[in-house]
N, C-alpha and C positions, 0 to 999 in steps of 0.2 A: 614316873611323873611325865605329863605333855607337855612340851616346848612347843610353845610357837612364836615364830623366829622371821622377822620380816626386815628385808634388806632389798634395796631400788637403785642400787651403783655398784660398780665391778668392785671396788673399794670395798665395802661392807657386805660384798657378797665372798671376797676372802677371810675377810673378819669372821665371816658368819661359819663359815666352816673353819676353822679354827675349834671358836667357841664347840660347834659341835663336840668336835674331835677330845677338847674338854670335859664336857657332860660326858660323853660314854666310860671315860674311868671311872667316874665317878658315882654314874648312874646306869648301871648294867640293863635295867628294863627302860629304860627312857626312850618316850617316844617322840616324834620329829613333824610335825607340820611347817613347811618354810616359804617365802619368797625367794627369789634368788638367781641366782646364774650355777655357770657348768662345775664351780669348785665346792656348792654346796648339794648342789645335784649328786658329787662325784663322791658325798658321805652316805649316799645312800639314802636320803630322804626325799617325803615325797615333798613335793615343790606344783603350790598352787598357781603362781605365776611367775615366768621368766623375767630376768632381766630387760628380755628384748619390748616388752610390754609394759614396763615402768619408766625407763629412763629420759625424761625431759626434762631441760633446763632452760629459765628465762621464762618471766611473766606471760609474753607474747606467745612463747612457743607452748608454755600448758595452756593458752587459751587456745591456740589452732589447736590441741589435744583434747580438749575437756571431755569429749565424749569417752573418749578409751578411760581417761580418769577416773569420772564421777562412776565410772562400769567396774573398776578394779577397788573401788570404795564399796559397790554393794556388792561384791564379790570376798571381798572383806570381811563384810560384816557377816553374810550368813554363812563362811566360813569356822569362824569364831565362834556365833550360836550352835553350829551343829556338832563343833569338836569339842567345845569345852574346855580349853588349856585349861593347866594352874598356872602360868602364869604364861604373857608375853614379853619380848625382849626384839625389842625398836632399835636398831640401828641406822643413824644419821638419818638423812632419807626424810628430813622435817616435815614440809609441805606436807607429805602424806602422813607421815608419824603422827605428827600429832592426831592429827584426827582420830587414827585408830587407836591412841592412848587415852582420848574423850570417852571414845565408846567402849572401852575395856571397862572404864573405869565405873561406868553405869551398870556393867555386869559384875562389878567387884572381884576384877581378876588383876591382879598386881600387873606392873609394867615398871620393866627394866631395860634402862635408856643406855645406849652404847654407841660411842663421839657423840658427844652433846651439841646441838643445833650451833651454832654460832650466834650468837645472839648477843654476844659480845662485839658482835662483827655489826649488825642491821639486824632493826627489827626488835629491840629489846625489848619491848609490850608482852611479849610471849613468854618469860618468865614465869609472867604469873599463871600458864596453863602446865607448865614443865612441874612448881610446885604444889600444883591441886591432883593436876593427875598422873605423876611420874614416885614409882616410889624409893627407885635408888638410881642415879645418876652418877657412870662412870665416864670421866672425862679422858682426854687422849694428849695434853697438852698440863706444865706442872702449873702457870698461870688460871687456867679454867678452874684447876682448882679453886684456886684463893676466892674466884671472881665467885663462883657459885653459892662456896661456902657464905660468903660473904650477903648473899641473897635468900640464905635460910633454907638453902636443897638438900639435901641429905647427899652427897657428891664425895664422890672418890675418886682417884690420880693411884694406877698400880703402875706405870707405865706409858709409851705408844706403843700402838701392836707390829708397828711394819722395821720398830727399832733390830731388835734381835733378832728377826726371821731375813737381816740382812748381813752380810757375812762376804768380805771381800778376801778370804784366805783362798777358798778355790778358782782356779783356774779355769774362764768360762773356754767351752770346747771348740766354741766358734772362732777361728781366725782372721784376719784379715791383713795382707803386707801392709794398707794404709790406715794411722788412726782412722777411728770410728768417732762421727757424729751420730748421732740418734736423732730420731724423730716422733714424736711423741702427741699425738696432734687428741689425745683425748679417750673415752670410753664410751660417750654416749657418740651414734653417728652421727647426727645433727652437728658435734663439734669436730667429727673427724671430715667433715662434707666442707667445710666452713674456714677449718685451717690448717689442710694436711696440703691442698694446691701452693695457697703461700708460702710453708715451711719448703714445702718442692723447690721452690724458684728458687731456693739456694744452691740448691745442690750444684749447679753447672758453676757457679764464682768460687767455688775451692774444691778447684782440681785435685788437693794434695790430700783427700780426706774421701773416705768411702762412706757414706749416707745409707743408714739402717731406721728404716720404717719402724717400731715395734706397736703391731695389732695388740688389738685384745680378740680374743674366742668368742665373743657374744657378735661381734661384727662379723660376716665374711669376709672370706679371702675374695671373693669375686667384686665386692664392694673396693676394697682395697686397691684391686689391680686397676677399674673405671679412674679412680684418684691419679692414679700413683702413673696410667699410658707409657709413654716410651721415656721416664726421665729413669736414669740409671743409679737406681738405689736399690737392696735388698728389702723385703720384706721378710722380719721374724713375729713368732709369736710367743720368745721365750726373753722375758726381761735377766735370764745370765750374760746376756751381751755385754752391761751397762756395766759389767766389769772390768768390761777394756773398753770402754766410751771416754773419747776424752772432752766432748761439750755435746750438749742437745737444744733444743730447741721445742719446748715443751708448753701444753697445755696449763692452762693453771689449775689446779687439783692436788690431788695425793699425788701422784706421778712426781709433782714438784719437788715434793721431801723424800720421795721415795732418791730420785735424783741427788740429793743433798745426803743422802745415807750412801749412796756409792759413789763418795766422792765428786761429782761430776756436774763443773759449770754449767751454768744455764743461760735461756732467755724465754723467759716467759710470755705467753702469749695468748689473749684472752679476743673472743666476739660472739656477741649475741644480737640479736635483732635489737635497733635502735629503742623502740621502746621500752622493753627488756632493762635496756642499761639506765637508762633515765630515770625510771622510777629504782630499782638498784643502787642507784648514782644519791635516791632520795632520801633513801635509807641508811646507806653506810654509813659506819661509825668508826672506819677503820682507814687507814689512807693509803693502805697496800692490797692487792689481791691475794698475791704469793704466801702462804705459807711461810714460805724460810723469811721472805723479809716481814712479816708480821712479825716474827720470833727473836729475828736479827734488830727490829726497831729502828729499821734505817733501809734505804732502797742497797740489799748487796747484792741482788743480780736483778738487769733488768725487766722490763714490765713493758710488753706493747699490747695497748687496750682498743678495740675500735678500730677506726680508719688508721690508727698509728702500726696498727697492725699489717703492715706491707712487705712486700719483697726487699724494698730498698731498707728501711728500716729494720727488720729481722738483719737483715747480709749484715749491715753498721752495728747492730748492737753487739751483735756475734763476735766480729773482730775486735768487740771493746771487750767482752768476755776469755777472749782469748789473750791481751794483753795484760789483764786482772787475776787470769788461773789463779795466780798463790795467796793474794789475799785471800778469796773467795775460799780457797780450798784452807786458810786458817781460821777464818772466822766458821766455818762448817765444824770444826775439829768443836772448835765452842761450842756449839749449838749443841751437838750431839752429844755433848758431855751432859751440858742440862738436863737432855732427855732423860737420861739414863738409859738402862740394857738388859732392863726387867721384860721378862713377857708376860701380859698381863692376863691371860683368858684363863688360867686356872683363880686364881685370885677374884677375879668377878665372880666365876663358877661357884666360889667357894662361901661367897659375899652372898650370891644370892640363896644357897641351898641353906646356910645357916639361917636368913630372914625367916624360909618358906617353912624351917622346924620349928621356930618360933625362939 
């Protein structure tokens, strides 16, 4: 059987090999056409376009993009024409997803949805494209469930994927005599360009803490070093660190709960060009950015958005995060209970090969 498999975030480009790694027990001939980055590359499939070619976020910043966009649209599309999946399988990655789930669906090639758009979040009109042209929707959160079912999606909850693939029993190799902060400034570079200097300017007002950069591999290390000049933090690109991190200072994203799955306080931090957030600002239907405080239903770690996003303000939130550690780290124990501790990529694997027998 052909997979094709298209994934636009470091996030979904783990997922996506995953999933792989899935399909080949179970489909010994299966073949692999993918979008992706270095960890689906790393399954040995062929990969029509990188990571580094997809990832923009903010209204403003895919309009200064449109050209590379509307180019990886027909690139897309005559991709699809000339391989012929049996089926596709869209990961997060909306903006684009959907489209290529319009034009699947014109060729009559099933499409299966993995993290369902937020649309719970802004934007809720889109719905009714997820029900006309999606034909199994797995969700990653046990609410999305309800919400979807509830909208007449054919929608499944086996899990989140980043739940059990996280494991605080080993002992990460890295040492350090001083706790560890973390720095977590993002996946796409536009947001590592944006808020990795800010998160920097803490690092000199707590002397008593050693400041760990953690990159992602689709960025350079030479991008990283221009950021990061003479202020004295480590640069890793292995998240085992976050095992001995005792607070970060993080992106908002998966990163967030990835964060909240190894324990560890935060303060979140979010900017995009002003435009960007305004019509965002237009749409939202949610009153939290965060991940965990979406889940938590209450602000538990905080949120610096826009100009609030400063030096002064990150160093202030931080020392309130650090006087909070134990709630913060009770009310996670809940959260994660919710989750559960399922992994969920055989179970979709399994969801969708049964559909595709009929």
């Amino acid at each position: 059987m052909h997979y094709y498999i298209i994934s636009g975030e470091s996030s979904g480009d783990f997922y996506g090999s995953k999933l792989i790694q899935s399909i080949k027990k179970s489909d010994k001939k299966a073949k692999f056409t993918c979008w992706g980055g270095i960890n689906m590359k790393n399954q040995n499939v062929e990969l029509v376009q990188s990571l580094n070619n997809l990832s923009f976020v903010g209204f403003w910043e895919v309009f200064l993009n449109i050209k590379t966009i509307i180019k990886n649209f027909f690139i897309a599309y005559k991709s699809i024409r000339e391989t012929k999946p049996d089926l596709i399988i869209l990961i997060d990655y909306p903006g684009f997803n959907f489209r290529i789930a319009r034009f699947a669906n014109k060729l009559n090639i099933p499409v299966f949805w993995f993290v369902a758009p937020q649309v719970w979040a802004w934007k809720e009109g889109r719905v009714k494209y997820l029900k006309k042209y999606v034909t199994k929707l797995f969700v990653i959160f046990p609410f999305e469930l309800d919400y979807f079912l509830k909208k007449n999606i054919d929608s499944y909850y086996f899990g989140h994927p980043l739940v059990s693939t996280i494991t605080l029993e080993n002992k990460a190799k890295k040492k350090y005599t001083k706790p560890v902060i973390a720095l977590m400034p993002g996946s796409r570079l536009q947001e590592v360009k944006s808020l990795l200097p800010e998160m920097l300017s803490c690092s000199s007002k707590f002397s008593d803490f050693q400041f760990v950069v953690i990159g992602v591999s689709d960025i350079s290390v030479s991008k990283y070093k221009e950021l990061i000049c003479d202020h004295d933090v480590d640069l890793l690109f292995d998240k085992e660190i976050l095992k001995i991190t005792k607070f970060a200072i993080v992106c908002s994203g998966t990163a967030s709960l990835e964060l909240m799955l190894y324990n560890v306080p935060q303060v979140v931090c979010y900017k995009i060009s002003w435009i960007s957030f305004y019509i965002a600002k237009y749409f939202a239907k949610v009153s939290f950015i965060s991940i965990v405080n979406i889940l938590a239903s209450k602000k538990l770690v905080p949120e610096l958005i826009q100009s609030d996003c400063n030096p002064a303000n990150i160093c202030s939130k931080l020392r309130n995060v650090m006087k909070n550690e134990n709630n913060i780290k009770a009310e996670y124990s809940r959260l994660i209970k919710k989750l559960g501790r399922n992994e969920p990529y055989d179970d979709i694997i399994k969801t969708i090969q049964n559909y595709l027998r009929g």
